[in-house]
C-alpha positions as semicolon CSV with decimal commas, in nm:
position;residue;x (nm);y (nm);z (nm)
1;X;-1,750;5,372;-5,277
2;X;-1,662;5,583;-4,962
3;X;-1,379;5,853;-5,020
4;X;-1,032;5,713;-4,906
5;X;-0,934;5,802;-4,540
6;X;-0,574;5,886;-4,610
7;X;-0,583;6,156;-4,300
8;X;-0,534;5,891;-4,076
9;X;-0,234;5,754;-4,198
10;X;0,062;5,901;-4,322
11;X;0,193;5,654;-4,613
12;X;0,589;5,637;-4,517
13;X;0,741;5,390;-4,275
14;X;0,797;5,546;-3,943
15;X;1,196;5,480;-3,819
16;X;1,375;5,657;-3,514
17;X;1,058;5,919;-3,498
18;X;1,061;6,022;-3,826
19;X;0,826;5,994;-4,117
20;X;1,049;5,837;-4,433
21;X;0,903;5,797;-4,808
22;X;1,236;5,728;-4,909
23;X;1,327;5,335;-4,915
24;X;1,465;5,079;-5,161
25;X;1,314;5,190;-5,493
26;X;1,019;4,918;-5,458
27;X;0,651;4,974;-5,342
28;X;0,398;4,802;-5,162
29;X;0,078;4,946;-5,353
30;X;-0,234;4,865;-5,066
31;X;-0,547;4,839;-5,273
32;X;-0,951;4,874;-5,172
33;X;-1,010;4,426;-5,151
34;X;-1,382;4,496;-5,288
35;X;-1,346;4,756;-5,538
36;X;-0,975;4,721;-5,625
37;X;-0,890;5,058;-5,616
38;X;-0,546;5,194;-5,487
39;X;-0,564;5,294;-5,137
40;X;-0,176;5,379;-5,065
41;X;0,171;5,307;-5,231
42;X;0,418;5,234;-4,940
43;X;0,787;5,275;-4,982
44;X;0,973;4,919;-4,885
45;X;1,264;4,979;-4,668
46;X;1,616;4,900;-4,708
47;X;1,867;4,696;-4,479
48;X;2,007;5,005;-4,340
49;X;1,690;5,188;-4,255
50;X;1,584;4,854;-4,072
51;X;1,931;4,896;-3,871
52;X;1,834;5,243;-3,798
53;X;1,515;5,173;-3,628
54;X;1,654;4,832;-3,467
55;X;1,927;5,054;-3,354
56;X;1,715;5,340;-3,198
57;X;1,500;5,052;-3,012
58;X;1,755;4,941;-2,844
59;X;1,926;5,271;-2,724
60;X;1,532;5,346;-2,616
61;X;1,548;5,037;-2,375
62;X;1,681;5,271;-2,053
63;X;1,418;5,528;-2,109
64;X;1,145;5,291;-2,131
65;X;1,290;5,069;-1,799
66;X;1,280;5,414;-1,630
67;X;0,927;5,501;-1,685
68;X;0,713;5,442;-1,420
69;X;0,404;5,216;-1,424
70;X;0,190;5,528;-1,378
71;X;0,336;5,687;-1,659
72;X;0,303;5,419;-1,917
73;X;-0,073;5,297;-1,780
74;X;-0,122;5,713;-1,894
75;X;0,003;5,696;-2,187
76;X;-0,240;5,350;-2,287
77;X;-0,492;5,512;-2,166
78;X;-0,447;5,762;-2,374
79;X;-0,415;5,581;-2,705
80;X;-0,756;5,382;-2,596
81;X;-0,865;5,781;-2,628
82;X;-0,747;5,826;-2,961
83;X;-0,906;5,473;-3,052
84;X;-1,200;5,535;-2,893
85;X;-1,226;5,932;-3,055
86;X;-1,140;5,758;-3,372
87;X;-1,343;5,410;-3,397
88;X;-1,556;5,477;-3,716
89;X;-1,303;5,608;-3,935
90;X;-1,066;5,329;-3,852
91;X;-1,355;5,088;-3,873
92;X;-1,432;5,197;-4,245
93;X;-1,007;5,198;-4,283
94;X;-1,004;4,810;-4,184
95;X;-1,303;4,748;-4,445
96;X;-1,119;4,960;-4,682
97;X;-0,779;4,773;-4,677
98;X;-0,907;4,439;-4,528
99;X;-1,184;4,377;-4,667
100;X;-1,346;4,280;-4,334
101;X;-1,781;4,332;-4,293
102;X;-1,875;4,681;-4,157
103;X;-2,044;4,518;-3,866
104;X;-1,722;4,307;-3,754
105;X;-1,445;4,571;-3,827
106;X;-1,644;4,814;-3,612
107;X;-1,617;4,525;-3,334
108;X;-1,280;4,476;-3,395
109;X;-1,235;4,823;-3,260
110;X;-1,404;4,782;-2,966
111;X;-1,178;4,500;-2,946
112;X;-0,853;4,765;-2,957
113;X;-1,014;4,967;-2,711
114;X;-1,025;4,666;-2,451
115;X;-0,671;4,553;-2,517
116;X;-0,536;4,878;-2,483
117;X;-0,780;4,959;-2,152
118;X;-0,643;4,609;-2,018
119;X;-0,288;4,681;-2,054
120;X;-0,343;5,036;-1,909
121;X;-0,503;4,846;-1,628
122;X;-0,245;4,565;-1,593
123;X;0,071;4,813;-1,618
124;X;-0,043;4,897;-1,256
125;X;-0,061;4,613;-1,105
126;X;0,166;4,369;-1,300
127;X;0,472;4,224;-1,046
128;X;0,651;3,986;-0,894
129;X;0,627;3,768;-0,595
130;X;0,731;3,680;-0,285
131;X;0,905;3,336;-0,334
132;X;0,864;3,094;-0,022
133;X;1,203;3,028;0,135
134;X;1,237;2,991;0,512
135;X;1,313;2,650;0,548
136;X;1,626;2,435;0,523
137;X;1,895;2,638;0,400
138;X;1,678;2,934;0,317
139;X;1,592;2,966;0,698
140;X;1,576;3,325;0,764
141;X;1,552;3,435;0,424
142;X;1,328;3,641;0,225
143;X;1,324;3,633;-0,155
144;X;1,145;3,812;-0,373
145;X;1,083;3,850;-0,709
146;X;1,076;4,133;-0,994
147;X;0,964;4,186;-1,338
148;X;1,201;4,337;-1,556
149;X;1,144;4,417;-1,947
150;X;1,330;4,172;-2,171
151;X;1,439;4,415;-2,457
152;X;1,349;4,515;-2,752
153;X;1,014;4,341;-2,936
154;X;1,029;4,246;-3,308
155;X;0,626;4,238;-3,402
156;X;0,479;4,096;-3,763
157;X;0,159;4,087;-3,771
158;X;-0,135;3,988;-4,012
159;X;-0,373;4,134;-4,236
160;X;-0,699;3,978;-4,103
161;X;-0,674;4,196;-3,763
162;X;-0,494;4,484;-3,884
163;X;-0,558;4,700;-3,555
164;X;-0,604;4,456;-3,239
165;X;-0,369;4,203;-3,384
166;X;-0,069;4,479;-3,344
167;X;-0,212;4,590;-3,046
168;X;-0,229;4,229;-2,932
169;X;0,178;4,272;-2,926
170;X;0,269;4,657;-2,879
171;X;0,037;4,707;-2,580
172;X;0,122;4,484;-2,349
173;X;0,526;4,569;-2,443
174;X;0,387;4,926;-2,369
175;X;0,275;4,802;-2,012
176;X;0,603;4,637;-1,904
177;X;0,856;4,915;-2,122
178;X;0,959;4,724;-2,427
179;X;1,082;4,898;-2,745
180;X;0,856;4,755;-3,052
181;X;1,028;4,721;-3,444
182;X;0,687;4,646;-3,606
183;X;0,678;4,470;-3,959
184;X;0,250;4,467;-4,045
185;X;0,123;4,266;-4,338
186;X;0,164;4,410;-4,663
187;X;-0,186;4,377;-4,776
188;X;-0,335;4,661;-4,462
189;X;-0,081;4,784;-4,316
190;X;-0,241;5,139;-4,304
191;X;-0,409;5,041;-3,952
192;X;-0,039;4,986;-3,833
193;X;0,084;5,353;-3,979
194;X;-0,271;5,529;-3,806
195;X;-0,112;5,370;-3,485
196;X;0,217;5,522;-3,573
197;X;0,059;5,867;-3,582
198;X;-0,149;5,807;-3,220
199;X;0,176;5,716;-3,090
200;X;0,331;6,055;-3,197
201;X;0,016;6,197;-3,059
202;X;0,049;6,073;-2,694
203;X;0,414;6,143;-2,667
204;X;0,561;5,774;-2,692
205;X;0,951;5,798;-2,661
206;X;1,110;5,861;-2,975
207;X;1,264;5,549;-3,091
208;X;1,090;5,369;-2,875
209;X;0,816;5,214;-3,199
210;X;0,899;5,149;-3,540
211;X;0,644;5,080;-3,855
212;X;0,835;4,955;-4,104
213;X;0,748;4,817;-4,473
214;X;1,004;4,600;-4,630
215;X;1,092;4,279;-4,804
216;X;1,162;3,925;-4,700
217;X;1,540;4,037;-4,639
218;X;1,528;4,331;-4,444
219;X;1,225;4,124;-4,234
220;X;1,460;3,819;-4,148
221;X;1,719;4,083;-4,052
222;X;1,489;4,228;-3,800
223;X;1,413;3,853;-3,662
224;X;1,816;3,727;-3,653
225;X;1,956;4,096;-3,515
226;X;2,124;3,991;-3,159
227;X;2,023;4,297;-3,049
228;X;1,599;4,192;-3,104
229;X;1,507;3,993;-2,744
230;X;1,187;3,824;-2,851
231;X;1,002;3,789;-3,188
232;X;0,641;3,762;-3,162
233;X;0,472;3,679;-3,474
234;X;0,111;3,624;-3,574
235;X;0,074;3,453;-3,929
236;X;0,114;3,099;-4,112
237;X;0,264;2,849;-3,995
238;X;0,499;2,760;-4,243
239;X;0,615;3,139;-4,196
240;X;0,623;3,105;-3,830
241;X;0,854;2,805;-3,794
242;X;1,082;2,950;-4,073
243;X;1,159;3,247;-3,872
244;X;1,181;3,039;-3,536
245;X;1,479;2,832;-3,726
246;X;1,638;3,169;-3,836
247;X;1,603;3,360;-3,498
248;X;1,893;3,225;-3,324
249;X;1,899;3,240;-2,922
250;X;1,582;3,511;-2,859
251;X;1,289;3,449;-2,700
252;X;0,997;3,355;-2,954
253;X;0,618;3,372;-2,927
254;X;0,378;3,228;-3,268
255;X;0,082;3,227;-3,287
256;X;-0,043;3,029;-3,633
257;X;-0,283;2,876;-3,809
258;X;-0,547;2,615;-3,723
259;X;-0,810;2,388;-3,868
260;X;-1,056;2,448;-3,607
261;X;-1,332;2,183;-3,502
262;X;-1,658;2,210;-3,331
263;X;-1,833;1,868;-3,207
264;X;-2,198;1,867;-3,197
265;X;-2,365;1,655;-2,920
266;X;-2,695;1,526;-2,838
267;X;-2,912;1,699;-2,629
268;X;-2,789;2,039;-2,751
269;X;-3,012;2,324;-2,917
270;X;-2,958;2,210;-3,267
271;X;-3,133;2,541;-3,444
272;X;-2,928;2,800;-3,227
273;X;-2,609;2,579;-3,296
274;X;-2,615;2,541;-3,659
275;X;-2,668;2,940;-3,685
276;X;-2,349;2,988;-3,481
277;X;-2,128;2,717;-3,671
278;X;-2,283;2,857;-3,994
279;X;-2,133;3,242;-3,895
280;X;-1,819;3,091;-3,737
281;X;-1,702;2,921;-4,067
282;X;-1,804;3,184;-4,299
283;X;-1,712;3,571;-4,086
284;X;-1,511;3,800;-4,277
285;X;-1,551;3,479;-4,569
286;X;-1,339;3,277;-4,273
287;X;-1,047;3,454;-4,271
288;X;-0,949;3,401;-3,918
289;X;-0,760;3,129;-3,789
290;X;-0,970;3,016;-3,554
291;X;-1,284;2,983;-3,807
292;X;-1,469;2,685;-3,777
293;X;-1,327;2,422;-4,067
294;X;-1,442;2,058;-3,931
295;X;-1,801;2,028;-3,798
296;X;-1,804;1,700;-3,619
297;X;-2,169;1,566;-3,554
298;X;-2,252;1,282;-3,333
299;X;-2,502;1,013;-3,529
300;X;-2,804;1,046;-3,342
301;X;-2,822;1,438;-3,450
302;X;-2,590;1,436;-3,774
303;X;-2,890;1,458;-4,045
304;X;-3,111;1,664;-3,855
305;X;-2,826;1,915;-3,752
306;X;-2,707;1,869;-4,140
307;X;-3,019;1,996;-4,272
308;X;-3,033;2,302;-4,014
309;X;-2,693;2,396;-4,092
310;X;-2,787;2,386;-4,505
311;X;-3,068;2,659;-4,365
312;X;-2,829;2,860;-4,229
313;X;-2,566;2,863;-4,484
314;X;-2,863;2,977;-4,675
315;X;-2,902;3,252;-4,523
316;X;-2,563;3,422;-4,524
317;X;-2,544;3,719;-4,747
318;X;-2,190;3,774;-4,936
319;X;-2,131;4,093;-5,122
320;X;-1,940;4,438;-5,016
321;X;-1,822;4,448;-4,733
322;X;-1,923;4,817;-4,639
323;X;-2,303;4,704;-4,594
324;X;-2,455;4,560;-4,284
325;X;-2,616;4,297;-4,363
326;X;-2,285;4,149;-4,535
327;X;-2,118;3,874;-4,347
328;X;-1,847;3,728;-4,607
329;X;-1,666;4,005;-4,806
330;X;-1,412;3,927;-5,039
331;X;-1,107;3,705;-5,022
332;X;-0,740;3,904;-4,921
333;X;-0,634;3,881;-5,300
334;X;-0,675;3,669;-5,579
335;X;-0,355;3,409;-5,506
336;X;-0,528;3,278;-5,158
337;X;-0,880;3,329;-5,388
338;X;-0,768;3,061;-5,639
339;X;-0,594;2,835;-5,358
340;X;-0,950;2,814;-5,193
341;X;-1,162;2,737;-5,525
342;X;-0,852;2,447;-5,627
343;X;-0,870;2,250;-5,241
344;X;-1,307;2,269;-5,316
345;X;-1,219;2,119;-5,654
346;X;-0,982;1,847;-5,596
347;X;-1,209;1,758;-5,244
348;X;-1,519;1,691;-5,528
349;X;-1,330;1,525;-5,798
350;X;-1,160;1,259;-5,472
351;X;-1,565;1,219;-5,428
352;X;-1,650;1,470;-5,164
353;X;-1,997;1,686;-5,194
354;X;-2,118;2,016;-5,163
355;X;-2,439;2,076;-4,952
356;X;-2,370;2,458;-5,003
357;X;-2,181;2,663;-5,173
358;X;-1,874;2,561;-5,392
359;X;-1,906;2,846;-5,635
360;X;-1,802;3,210;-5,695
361;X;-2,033;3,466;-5,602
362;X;-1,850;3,740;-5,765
363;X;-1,511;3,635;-5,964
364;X;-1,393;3,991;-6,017
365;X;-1,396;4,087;-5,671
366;X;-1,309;3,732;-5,535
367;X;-1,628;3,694;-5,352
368;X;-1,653;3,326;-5,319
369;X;-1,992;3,168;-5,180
370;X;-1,975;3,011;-4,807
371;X;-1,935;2,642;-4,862
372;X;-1,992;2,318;-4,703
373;X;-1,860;1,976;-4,797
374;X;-1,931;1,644;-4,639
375;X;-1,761;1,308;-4,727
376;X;-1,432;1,429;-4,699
377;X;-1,140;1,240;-4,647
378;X;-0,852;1,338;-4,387
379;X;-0,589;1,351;-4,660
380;X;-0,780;1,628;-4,838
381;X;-0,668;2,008;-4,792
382;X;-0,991;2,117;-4,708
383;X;-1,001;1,882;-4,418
384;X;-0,619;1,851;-4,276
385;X;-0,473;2,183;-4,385
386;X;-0,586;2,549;-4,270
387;X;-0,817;2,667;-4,569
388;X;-0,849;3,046;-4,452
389;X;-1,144;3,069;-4,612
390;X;-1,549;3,032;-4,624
391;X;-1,495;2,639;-4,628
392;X;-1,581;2,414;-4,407
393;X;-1,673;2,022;-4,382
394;X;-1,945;1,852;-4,212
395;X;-1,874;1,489;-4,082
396;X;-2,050;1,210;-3,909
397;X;-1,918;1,063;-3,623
398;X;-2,040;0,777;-3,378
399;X;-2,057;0,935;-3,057
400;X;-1,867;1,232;-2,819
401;X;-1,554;1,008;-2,797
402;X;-1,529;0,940;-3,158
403;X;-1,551;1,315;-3,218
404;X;-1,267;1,376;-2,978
405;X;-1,033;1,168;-3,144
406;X;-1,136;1,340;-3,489
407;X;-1,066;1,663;-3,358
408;X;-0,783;1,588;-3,248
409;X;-0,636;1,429;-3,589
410;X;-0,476;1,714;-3,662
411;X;-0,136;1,860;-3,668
412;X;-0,315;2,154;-3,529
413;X;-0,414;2,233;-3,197
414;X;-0,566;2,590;-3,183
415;X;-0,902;2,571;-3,013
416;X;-1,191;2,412;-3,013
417;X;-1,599;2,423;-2,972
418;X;-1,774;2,167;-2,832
419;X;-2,211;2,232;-2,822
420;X;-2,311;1,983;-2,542
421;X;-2,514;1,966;-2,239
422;X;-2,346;1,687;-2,050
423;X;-2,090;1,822;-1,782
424;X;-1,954;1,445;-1,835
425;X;-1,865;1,541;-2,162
426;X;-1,734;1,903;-2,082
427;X;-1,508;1,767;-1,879
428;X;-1,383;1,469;-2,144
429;X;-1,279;1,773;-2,329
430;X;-1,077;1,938;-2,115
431;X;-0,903;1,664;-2,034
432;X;-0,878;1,518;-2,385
433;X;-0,863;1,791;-2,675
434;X;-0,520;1,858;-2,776
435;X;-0,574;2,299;-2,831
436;X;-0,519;2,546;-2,654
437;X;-0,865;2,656;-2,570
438;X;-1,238;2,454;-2,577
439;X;-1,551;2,655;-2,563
440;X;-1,821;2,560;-2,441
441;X;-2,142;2,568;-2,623
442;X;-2,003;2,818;-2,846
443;X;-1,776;2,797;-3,204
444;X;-1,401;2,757;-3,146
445;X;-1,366;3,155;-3,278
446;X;-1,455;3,294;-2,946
447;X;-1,179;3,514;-2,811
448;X;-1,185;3,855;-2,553
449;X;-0,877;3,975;-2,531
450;X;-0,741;3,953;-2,199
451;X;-0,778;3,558;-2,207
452;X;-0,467;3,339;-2,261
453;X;-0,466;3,284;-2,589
454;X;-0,241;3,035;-2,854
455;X;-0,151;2,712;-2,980
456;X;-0,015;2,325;-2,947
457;X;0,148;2,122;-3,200
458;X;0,156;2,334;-3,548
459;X;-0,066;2,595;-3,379
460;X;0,250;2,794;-3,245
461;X;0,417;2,832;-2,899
462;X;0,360;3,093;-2,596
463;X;0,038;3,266;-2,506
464;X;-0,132;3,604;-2,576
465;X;-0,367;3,794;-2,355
466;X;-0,241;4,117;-2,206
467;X;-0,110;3,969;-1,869
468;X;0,029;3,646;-2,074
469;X;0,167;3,873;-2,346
470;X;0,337;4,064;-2,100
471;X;0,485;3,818;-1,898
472;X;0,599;3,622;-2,233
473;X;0,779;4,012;-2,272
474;X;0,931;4,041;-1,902
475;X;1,182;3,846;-1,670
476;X;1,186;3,750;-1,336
477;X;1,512;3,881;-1,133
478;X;1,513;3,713;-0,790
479;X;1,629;3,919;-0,504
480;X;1,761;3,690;-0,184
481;X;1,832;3,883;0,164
């Protein structure tokens, strides 16, 4: 295997500007997810170090609201420079501590690059408005509008988009001047601390961002502190409405899990559709959470679209992650590895089959084989709850409105695909899937970054997307003359 790159990253939680490997006796040890080998051993912080670095965001607040637009669309430029300068190592880091193909951590990257380019780009232009007023009592007026930053930013973030998953959160509270506290997921974090260092590099206020590793604790302390003005969180959704109930009067933002759908239509290129579908359940062994899970074909094309879609299962190659050709690595540990091979189980024994799949490919280094079930029922896990993994079921339905209403039984509502050539039916979509996002002709795990991005129902609350993100981080203060 490839040397560790432990130049990037300095293994200590950053706090107030300083580098600490000091913290409450316990370690979060971050290991390779194909070979198993120890990348880092992270100390875990304790309740006052957390108060340190929640304290030092907030003082940071007036030296942040002070910097001009210029300055901070400089300094994200300048971290895109550092990305950029750096993209393979940190592409080889995320397959490292992730577990994530070669060929999809490297576009991850180029992901980061774009967010931070967009913020750099919206910091400029990002404002008010002039609010219409000269009328009735407002005769003679003029009112206007500014954007002011709402305080300090409490991150946590996930493991499956170590990088551009932070950055979805720190750099648009860059753009606007918001103070970040950032909690990353234990399993790669490292990603998280390289950011740290670029931050250092480009002369980010001191106090002004915080990396720290800690326990459940000294995390819900971060998300109740009075002093924290929004919590944006990216994870489960069980996790997310926990700390929602917990966070007391702040401004929240979740973004959570999802069972995502695709509907197959007639009329649609069924070859160049069941290769997409096939990739968008089974990337990075469908640890995403908008991976395709529920394939919803209409009758007239189900068994010829079926046997396609067998043909392109077949032709995924599983394996380490490091090599091109691999598109699903290993599962994030062995806990969420067993979880997935239990839901296949009890979906056969309650008389569903496999058409691919449904077996490990390599046990030791929880490599499980992209699978595909069809006769499911809606009260099985692998249909109604968020597998976050290469699973995914295949369902008949009788026609485009029939596969609307299946999509949308679900306490989920992320986003959806829908492969059809009838504007008709494009437009039944928009006005009838309950997500927060339908693509067209494509699988429901399209994103670019500066879209508006998130949830309905279970799915979370708020949007992402640099100029969403940032306006989810800012207030309007009306000005009446």
């Amino acid at each position: 295997m490839p040397a560790t790159l432990t130049s990037l990253f300095t293994p200590a939680n950053l706090i107030n500007g300083n580098w600490s490997f000091e913290g409450d006796g316990s370690f979060n040890t971050v290991v390779e997810k194909y070979h198993g080998t120890q990348l880092a051993k992270l100390p875990n912080a304790t309740e006052a170090q957390m108060e340190e670095a929640i304290a030092a965001a907030y003082a940071s607040r007036e030296v942040l609201r002070k910097m001009s637009a210029g300055d901070r669309s400089t300094k994200l430029d300048a971290l895109a420079a550092l990305i950029e300068k750096h993209q393979d190592e940190l592409a080889k880091l995320i397959v490292q501590e992730g577990g994530k193909p070669i060929g999809y951590a490297k576009t991850e990257i180029a992901r980061c690059i774009t967010t931070v380019k967009t913020a750099a780009a919206e910091a400029l232009r990002f404002g008010g408005e002039v609010v219409p007023m000269d009328f009735g009592a407002g005769a003679g007026k003029t009112a206007i509008t500014k954007r002011f930053p709402i305080g300090v930013i409490a991150a946590i973030t996930p493991f499956n988009f170590p990088l551009n998953l932070v950055l979805h959160k720190v750099a648009p509270a860059m753009a606007v001047g918001c103070p970040v506290v950032l909690k990353p997921a234990p399993q790669a974090p490292l990603s998280a601390l390289v950011l740290g260092r670029f931050m250092e590099d480009i002369g980010w206020p001191k106090g002004a961002f915080h990396v720290l590793m800690c326990g459940v604790p000294v995390a819900e302390k971060l998300v109740k502190d009075e002093r924290v003005a929004m919590l944006s969180f990216t994870g489960s959704d069980k996790v997310g409405w926990h700390l929602k109930a917990i966070c007391g009067k702040k401004k929240v933002a979740l973004e959570l899990g999802g069972n995502a759908a695709v509907i197959i239509d007639q009329g649609v290129d069924l070859l160049a559709a069941a290769k997409a579908v096939a990739m968008g359940a089974n990337l990075y062994a469908g640890q995403t959470c908008i991976s395709t899970q529920r394939i919803y074909a209409v009758a007239s094309v189900f068994e010829e679209f079926r046997d396609l879609l067998v043909k392109a299962y077949a032709e995924l190659q599983a394996g380490d992650p490091s090599a091109a050709e691999i598109s699903v690595g290993p599962i994030i540990d062995k806990g969420h590895y067993e979880r997935i091979v239990s839901w296949v189980e009890e979906a056969t024994k309650a008389g569903a089959t496999i058409l691919a799949g449904g077996k490990p490919v390599d046990l030791e280094r929880n490599v499980y084989a992209a699978t595909l079930l069809t006769g499911t029922q809606h009260s099985m896990r692998v249909n109604c709850a968020e597998v976050f993994g290469p699973v995914a079921v295949l369902e008949e339905v009788k026609d485009f409105s029939d596969a609307i209403a299946a999509v949308n039984d679900s306490t989920y509502g992320l986003q959806a695909g829908v492969f059809t050539t009838s504007i008709a039916h494009m437009k039944q979509a928009h006005d009838e899937l309950e997500v927060g996002g339908i693509i067209i002709n494509s699988i429901p795990g399209f994103r670019i970054d500066p879209m508006p991005y998130g949830g309905i129902k279970d799915s979370g609350l708020g949007r992402e997307g640099l100029k969403y993100a940032m306006e989810e981080m800012s207030e309007p203060r009306l000005l009446v003359y």
